[in-house]
C-alpha positions in Angstrom: -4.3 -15.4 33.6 -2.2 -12.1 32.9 -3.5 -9.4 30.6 -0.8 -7.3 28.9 -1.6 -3.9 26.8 1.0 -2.4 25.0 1.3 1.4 24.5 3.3 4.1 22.4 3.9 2.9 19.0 4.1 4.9 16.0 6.3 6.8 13.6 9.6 7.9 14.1 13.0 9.3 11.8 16.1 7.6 12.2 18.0 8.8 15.2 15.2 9.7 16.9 13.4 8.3 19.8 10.4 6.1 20.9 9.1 4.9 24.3 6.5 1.8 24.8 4.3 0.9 27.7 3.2 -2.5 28.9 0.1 -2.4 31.1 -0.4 -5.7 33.1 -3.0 -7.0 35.3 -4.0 -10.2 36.7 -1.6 -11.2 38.8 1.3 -9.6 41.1 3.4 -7.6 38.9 5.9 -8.3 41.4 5.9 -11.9 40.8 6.3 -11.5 37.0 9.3 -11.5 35.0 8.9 -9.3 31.7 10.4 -9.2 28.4 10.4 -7.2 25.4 10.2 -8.9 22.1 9.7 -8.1 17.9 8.5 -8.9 15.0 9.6 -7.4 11.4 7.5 -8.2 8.7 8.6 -11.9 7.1 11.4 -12.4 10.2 11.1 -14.8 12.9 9.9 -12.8 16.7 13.0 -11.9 18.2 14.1 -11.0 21.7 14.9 -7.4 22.7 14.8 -7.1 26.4 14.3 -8.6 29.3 14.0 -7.6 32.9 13.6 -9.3 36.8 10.9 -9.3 39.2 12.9 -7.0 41.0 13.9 -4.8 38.6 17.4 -5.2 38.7 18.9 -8.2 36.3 18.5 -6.7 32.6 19.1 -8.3 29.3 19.3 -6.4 25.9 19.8 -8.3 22.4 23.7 -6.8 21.2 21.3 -5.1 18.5 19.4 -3.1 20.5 22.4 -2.7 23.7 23.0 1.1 24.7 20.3 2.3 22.1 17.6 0.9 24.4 16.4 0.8 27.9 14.0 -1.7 29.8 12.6 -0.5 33.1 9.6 -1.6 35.5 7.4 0.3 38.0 6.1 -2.4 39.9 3.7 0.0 41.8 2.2 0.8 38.4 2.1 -2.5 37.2 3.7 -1.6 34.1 7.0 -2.2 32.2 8.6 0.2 29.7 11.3 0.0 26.7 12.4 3.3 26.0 14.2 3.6 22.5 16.8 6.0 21.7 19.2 6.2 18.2 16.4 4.1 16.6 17.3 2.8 13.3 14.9 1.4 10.5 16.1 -1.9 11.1 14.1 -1.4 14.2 10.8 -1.0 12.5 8.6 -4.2 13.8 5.6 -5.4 15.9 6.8 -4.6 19.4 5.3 -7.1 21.9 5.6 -7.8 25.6 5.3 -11.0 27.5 5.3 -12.1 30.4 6.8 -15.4 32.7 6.3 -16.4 36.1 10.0 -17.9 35.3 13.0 -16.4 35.0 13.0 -14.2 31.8 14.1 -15.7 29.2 15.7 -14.8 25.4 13.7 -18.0 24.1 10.1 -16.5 23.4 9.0 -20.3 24.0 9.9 -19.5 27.6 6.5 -16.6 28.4 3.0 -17.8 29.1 1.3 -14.4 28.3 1.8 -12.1 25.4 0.5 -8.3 25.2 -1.2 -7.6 21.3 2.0 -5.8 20.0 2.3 -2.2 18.8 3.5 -1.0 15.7 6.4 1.3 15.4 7.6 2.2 12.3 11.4 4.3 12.0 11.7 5.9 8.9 15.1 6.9 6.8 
């Protein structure tokens, strides 16, 4: 069993920036592949970004691709998505999951999900 708490949601203008936290514990962060996923309000969860054991194989949806980052401290058993140029497009549940796979786009694909944390962009 892996527990995941997400961190650092809130409210934000457009352009500005946002950075989330994923606390996991359980198991060997190490050994877990992460991902980065949300949820707007009446829309289907939707991959964002994924990242390797190791840290270095990334994935970003195109939406989200040079806007936001995806990094791991494995140490610190914890995962972050920083978000820059946010848009309120980007307003949604932000969740993380975890895999002992290879991380996936298909949210089908991670065995343990974090409770989400709202962040909200504003025009």
């Amino acid at each position: 069993q892996v527990q995941l708490v997400e961190s650092g949601g809130g409210l934000v203008q457009a352009g500005g920036s946002l950075g989330l936290s994923c606390a996991a514990s359980g198991r060997t962060f190490s050994t877990l592949a992460l991902g980065w996923f949300r949820q707007a309000p009446g829309k289907e969860r939707e991959f964002v970004a994924g990242i390797s054991r190791s840290g270095l194989t990334t994935e970003y949806a195109d939406t989200v691709k040079g806007r936001f980052t995806i990094s791991r401290d494995n140490p610190k058993n914890t995962v972050y998505l920083q978000m820059n140029s946010m848009k309120p497009e980007d307003t949604a549940v932000y969740y993380c999951a975890t895999t002992l796979r290879t991380y996936s786009k298909n949210c089908m694909a991670y065995d343990f999900w974090g409770q989400g944390t709202q962040v909200t962009v504003s025009s």
